[in-house]
N, C-alpha and C positions, 0 to 999 in steps of 0.2 A: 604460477603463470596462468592467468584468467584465455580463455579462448572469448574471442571477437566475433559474431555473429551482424552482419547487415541484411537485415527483414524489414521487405516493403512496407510501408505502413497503411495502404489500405487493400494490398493481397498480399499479406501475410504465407511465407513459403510455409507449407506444411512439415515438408519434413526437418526446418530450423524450428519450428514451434513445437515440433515430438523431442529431437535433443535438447531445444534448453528445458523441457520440463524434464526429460531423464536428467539432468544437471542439477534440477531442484529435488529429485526425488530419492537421490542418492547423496544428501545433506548441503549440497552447494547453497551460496551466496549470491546471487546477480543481482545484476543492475539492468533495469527493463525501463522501456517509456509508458508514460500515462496519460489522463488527457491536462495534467498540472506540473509537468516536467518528470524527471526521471527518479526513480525509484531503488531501495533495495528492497529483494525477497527473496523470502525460503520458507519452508514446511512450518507448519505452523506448529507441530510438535518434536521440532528438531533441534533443542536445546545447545548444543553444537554451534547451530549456524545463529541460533539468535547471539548468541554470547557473541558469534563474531560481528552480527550487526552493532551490537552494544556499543563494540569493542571502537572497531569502524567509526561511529558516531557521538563516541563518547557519553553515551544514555546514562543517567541513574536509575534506580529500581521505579519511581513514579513515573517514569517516562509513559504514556499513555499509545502503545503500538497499536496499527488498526489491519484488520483482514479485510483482504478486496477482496471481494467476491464477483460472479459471474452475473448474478440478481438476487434479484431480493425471496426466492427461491431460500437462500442459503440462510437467511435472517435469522430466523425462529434458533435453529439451531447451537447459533453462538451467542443470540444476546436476547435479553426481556426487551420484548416490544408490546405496549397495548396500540387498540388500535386505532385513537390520535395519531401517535408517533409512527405507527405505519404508513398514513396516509400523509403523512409530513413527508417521510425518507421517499414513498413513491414518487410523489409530486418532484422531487430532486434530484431523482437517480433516473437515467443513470449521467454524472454528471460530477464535476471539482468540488465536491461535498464529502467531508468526513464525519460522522455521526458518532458522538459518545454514547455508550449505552450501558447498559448493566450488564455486566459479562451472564452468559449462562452457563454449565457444569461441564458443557463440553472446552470452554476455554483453559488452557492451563494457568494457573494460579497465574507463574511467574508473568506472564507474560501483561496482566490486569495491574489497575494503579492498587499498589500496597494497600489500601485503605479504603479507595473506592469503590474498589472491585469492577471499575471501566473500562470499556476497550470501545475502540472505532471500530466503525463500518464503515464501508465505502464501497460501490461499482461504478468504476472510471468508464469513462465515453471515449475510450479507445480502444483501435480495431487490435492492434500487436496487443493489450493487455487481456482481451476478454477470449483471444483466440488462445493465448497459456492459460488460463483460467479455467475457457473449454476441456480444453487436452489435460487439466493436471487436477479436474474432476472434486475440484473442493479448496475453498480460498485460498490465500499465499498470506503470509502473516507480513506487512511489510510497514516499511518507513523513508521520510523523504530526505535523496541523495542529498544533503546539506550538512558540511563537516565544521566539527568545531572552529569558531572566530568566522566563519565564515557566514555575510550578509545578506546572499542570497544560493538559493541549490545550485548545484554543478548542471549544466546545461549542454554538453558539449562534451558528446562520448568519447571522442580522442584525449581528450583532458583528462576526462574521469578514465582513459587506460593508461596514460603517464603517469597520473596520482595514485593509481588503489589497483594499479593490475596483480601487483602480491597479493593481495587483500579478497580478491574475488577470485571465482570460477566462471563467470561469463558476464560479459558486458554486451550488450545489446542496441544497437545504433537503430534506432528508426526515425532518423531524422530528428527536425525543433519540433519540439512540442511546450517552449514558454520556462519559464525560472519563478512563474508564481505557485506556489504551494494550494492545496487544496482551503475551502473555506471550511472552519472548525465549529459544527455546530450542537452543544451538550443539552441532549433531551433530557437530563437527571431531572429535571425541578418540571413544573404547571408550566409554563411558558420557556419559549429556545431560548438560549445564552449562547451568543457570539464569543467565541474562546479568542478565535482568530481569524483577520480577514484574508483573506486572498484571490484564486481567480472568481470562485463563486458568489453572486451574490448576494450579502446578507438581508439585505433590505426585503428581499422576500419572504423574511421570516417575521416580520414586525406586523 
């Protein structure tokens, strides 16, 4: 049975934003808002809770999961960045942009495409996600709330606790925040590759 948390979304209560990271820090699963609709996460080396994300979303192994970080502070750390590619994710972030990159040593295998060895970036432009991010002092390994057959993400945290309340440890209501997914952009090659569009714009990449 997931616990339900209602956090303002632009003053975030302090002491809801210390429990649901003790909730992620002690192997939970939640559902949080972003600034591209709503999201799962958990520890990024919590094997446990990814398998239940997988599980959740029906992932295969190439599924490409991306860490939200707090800024671009956190970068270097988990992925190869030269510094083109830095000044591209600056100019972006923080904002509906998911960046493919070359995982670095600190990512765990599993969690990189089999083959590519890629994983996403991303720091969302919202106030409830950057204030867990604050408090939980090192990215959240996450993926967006959107269940198999389904058209577009779940939007509508009463819903997503009718549907997935066995399924998680906290669902997190701050309000719309939209059913468009972030925009998908793979810095692998000399020039961006649009994977996928959504709220962000691509056009700024051409």
């Amino acid at each position: 049975m997931s616990q339900f948390f209602q956090i303002h979304p632009e003053n975030p209560q302090a002491r809801l934003i210390r429990q649901a990271v003790d909730i992620v820090r002690n192997g939970g699963v939640i559902v949080y808002p972003t600034d591209s609709g709503y999201a799962l996460g958990c520890l990024i080396g919590d094997k446990k809770a990814v398998d239940r994300i997988r599980a959740i979303r029906r992932l295969d192994e190439k599924h490409n999961f991306t860490l939200v970080c707090r800024d671009l502070s956190e970068l270097a750390n988990f992925a190869q960045v030269n510094n083109t590619q830095y000044r591209m994710i600056k100019n972006h972030t923080p904002g509906p942009y998911t960046f493919i990159l070359k995982g670095s040593r600190e990512v765990p295998r599993r969690l990189m495409h089999p083959k590519r060895k890629t994983i996403g970036i991303r720091v969302p432009d919202c106030i409830i996600a950057q204030h867990l991010l604050e408090e939980l002092n090192e990215p959240m390994l996450s993926s967006t709330l959107q269940l198999p057959g389904d058209e577009f993400p779940m939007m509508d945290p009463y819903e997503i606790r009718d549907v997935l309340e066995t399924q998680l440890d906290l669902i997190i209501d701050g309000g719309y925040c939209g059913t468009e997914p972030t925009t998908v952009v793979s810095l692998m090659e000399d020039a961006p590759e649009i994977l996928r569009t959504g709220k962000g714009d691509p056009t700024t990449f051409l």
